[in-house]
Residue, then its C-alpha position, 0 to 999 in steps of 0.5 A: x713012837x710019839x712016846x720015845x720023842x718025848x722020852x729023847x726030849x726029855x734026856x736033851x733037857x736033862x743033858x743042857x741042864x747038866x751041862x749049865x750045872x757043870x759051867x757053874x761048878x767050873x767057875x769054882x774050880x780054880x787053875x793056878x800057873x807061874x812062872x819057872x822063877x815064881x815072878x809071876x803067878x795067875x790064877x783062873x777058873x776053869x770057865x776061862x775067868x782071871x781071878x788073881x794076878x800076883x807080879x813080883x817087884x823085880x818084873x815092875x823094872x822091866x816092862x818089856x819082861x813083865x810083858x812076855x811074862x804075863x802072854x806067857x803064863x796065861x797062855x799057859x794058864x788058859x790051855x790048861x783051864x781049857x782042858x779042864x772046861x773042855x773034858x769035864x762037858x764033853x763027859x757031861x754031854x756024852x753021859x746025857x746023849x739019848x742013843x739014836x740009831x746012827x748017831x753012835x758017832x758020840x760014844 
């Protein structure tokens, strides 16, 4: 018994570690959005970071536009970072889940 609480700690160790190693490689993985007309484009990582904000000159006339341009791309950019964020540990934590009796909720 003792042996196989051991063995369960060792696998949730194993899994945070995983998960900790999979939040760095999402702060490389790059998640680029724009607008239809190419105006505006943003790029962030998949930990939800701005990494770049390219505005084209004509939105620098209009603020009010530049303004619905920004909420609108990354909004956009920020649904999909999450995506990519939320799949990519929800299969790390999953793989690394200790099968306990009754807590097969997880597969």
């Amino acid at each position: 018994m003792f042996g196989d609480l051991m063995g369960m700690m060792g696998k949730l160790k194993e899994a945070q570690y995983k998960v900790e190693e999979t939040k760095k490689r999402l702060d490389t993985v790059l998640v680029d959005e724009e607008s239809n007309d190419r105006l505006l484009k943003v790029t962030l990582t998949a930990n939800r970071k701005i990494k770049s904000i390219s505005v084209d000159e004509t939105l620098l006339e209009d603020k009010e536009q530049l303004e619905d341009y920004l909420i609108l791309v990354l909004n956009k950019a920020i649904e999909k970072a999450t995506n990519i964020n939320e799949t990519e540990l929800a299969a790390v934590a999953k793989e690394g889940m200790p099968s306990i009796p009754g807590m097969d909720m997880f597969k």
